[in-house]
N, C-alpha and C positions, 0 to 999 in steps of 0.2 A: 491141040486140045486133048486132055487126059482122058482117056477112057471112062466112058460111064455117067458123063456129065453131061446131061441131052443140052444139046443150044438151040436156040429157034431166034431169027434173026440176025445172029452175032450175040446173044444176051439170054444169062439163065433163065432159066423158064421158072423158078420162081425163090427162094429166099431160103427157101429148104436145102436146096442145092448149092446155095452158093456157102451157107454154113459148112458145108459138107467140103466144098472146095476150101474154104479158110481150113476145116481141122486136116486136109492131107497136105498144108500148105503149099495149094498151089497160087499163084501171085493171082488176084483179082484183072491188075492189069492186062495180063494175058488173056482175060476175055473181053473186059469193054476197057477203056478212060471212063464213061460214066458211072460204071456198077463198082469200080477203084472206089472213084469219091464216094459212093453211097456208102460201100462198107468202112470208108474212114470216116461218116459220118455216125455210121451204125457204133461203129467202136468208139468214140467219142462221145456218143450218149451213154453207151453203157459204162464206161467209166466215170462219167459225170453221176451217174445213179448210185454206183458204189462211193464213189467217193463227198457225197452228201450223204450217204448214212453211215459213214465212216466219220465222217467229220461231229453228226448228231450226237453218234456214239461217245463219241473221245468228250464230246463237251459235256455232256450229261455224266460222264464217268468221273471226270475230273473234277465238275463246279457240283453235284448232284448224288452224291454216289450211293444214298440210300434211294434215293428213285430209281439208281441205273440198278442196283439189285433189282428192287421189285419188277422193274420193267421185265429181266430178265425172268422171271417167275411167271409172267404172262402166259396165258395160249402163243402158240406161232403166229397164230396171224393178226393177232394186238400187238406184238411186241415191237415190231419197226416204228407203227403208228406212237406207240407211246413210248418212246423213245424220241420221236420228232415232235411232239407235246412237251415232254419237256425239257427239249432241248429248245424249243421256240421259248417255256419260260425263263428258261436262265439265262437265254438273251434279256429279255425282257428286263427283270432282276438283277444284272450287271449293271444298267444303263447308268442306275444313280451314281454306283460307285467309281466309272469309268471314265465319269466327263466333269470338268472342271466345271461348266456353267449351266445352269438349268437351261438356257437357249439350245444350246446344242442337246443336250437330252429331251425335249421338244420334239427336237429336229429328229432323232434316231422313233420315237413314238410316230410321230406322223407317217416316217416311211414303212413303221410296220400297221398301221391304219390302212395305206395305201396296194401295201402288200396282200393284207387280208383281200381286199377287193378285189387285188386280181388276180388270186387263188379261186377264187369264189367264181371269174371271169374265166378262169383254164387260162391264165395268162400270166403264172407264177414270175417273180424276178427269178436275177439270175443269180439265187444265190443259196445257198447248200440246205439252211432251216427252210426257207423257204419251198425249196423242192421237196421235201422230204414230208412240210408240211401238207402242199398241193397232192400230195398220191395219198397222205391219209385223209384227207378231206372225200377223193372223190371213192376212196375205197369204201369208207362208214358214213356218209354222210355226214359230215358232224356237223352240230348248229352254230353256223356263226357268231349271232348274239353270245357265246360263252368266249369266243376267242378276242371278240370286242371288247367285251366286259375289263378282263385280265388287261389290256393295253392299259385303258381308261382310268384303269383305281394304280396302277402301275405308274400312268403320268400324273396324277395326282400326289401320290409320291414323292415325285420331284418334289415339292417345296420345300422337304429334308430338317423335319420338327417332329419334335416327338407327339404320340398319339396324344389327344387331351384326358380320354379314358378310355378304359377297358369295352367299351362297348365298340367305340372308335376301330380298335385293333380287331375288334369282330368283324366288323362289318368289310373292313380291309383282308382279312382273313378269306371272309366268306366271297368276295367279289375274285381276287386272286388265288388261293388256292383249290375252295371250293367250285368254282368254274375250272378248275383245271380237273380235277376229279370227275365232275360230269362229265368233260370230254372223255375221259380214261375209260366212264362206266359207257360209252356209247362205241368207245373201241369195243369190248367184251359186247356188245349188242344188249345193253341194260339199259332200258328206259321205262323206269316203273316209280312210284311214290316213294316207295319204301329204300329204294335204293340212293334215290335224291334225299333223302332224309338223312340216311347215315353218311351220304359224300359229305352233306351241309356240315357234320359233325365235325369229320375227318377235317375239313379244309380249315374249318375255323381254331381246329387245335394243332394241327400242324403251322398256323400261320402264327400261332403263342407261342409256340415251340423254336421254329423258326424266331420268332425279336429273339426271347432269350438265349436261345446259343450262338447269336448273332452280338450279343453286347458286349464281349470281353474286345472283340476285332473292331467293331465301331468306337468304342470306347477309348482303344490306341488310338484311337482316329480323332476324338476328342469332340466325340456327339455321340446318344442317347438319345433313344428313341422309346423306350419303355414309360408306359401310359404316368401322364402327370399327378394325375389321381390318386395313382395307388402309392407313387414317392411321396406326396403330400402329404398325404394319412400317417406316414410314418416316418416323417422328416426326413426323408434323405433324397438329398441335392444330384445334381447332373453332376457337379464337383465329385461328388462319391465315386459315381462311377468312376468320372476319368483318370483318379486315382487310384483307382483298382482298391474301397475301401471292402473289408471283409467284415465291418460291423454287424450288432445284430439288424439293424433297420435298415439294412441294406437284405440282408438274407429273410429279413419279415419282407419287404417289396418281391423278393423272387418266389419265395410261398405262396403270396396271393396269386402271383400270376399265374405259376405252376399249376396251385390248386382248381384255375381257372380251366385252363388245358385241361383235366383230369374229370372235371365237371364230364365235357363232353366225348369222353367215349375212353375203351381202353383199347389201342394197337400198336404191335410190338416194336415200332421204333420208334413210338413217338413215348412210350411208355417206357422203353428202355431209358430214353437223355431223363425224363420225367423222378423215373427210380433214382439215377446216380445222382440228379440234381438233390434228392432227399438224403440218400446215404452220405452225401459233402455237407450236409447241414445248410442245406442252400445257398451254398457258398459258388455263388455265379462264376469266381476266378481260381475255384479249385483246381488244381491240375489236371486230376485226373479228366476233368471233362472236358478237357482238349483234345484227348485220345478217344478214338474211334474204336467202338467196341467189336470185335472180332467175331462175336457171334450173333451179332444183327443178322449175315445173312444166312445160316444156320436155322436161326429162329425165323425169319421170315417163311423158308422152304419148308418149312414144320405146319407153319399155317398155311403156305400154301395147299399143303398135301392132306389137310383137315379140311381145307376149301373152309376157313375161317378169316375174320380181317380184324 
């Protein structure tokens, strides 16, 4: 036994010590078989911990990446949380695109129905959004009814038709990304009127913002989802889109919608796509607005540092 390392039984005398023997590495073995497997259990969780918020990371940075800036502009101690917020919605949000039959996309809703539950139970699955979920749950409390909410308009979804109107798209807006904002404002420990008022804003124009730079990719895809109401008022067909047409009554249906976004509030990246969609002349398949503008996060850390949104 190496010097320094008090034993009482055959067995550290307590967890502090044995840390202390892993950093001189001395072999765990060499004191117990039992306290071996414990600290391969101990290290096995701890990598299981990094490697869910690595995995949150990566997905949120890839599928998300104007959330994974803001995320990173958080306080420290919101930012894992909101991170594995929404890195659980872009699970969520892939579903439609990922499964050939609405049966199976069912099927992946249900299991995060079920998940929720046993998050809620300290009985998280064994699976990385999941974990990552279950430690910001029990760190902030967050309300479940908002992470139910998000599934539920999410599996409704599934039936993959376009909104009938503009109110339709609100209210889809307001159920997925404005419940996902409450949670965010409940990371930062916000729970006040005023503040649920401006998420309401935020969620509903992010979720207009979102159809729209979402329909040049759908559109390859040879479905349109942008509200029926507003194409009707100005003649232009689901054909248009999947044509990639650039007419004006194509870019009068993107104005309206835009200008709808722009009703409810002004913030900088949802106001940035917003701007360049104007300067294109509403031209939904302009090029430029396939490229991702470079000083979103720039502009973000400006507001952040004015503590403005």
């Amino acid at each position: 036994m190496a010097a320094g390392i008090s034993v009482k039984h055959g067995l550290l005398r307590n967890k502090t010590s044995l840390y202390r023997a892993l950093h001189r590495q001395i072999s765990p073995s060499s004191v117990c078989p039992q306290r071996a497997a414990g600290v391969q259990h101990v290290r096995a969780a701890s990598s299981a911990t990094t490697d869910s918020q690595t995995y949150c990371m990566e997905l949120v940075r890839s599928r998300d990446y104007d959330g994974y800036v803001s995320s990173l502009l958080l306080p420290e101690e919101a930012r894992r949380s909101s991170l594995a917020l929404r890195a659980f919605n872009v699970e969520l949000a892939q579903v439609k695109d990922s499964v050939s039959q609405k049966t199976i996309g069912l099927m992946r809703m249900k299991f995060w129905k079920a998940a929720i539950e046993e998050i809620y139970r300290d009985e998280p699955p064994n699976q990385p959004v999941s974990a990552e979920l279950w430690r910001a749950v029990r760190k902030h409390y967050l309300t479940k009814r908002w992470l139910l909410r998000i599934i539920t308009e999410r599996e409704t979804g599934l039936d993959d038709r376009a909104y009938r109107n503009l109110q339709e798209l609100e209210t889809y807006s307001e159920n997925t990304q404005s419940s996902l904002v409450y949670l965010l404002l409940e990371c930062l420990g916000l729970k006040n009127v005023h503040a649920d008022h401006a998420a309401s804003h935020i969620g509903k124009a992010q979720g207009i913002v979102t159809c729209l730079r979402a329909t040049p990719y759908h559109s390859s895809r040879r479905k349109v989802y942008l509200p029926m109401d507003v194409c009707m008022l100005h003649g232009a067909s689901q054909e248009d889109f999947i044509r990639g047409s650039r007419e004006q009554n194509v870019r009068d249906v993107v104005y309206d919608i835009a200008s709808q976004a722009h009703v409810h509030l002004q913030h900088v990246v949802l106001e940035d796509y917003l701007q360049r969609v104007r300067r294109a002349d509403f031209d939904i398949f302009h090029p430029s607005l396939k490229n991702r503008n470079p000083l979103v996060p720039f502009q973000l850390y400006l507001r952040s540092w004015k503590k403005s949104y």
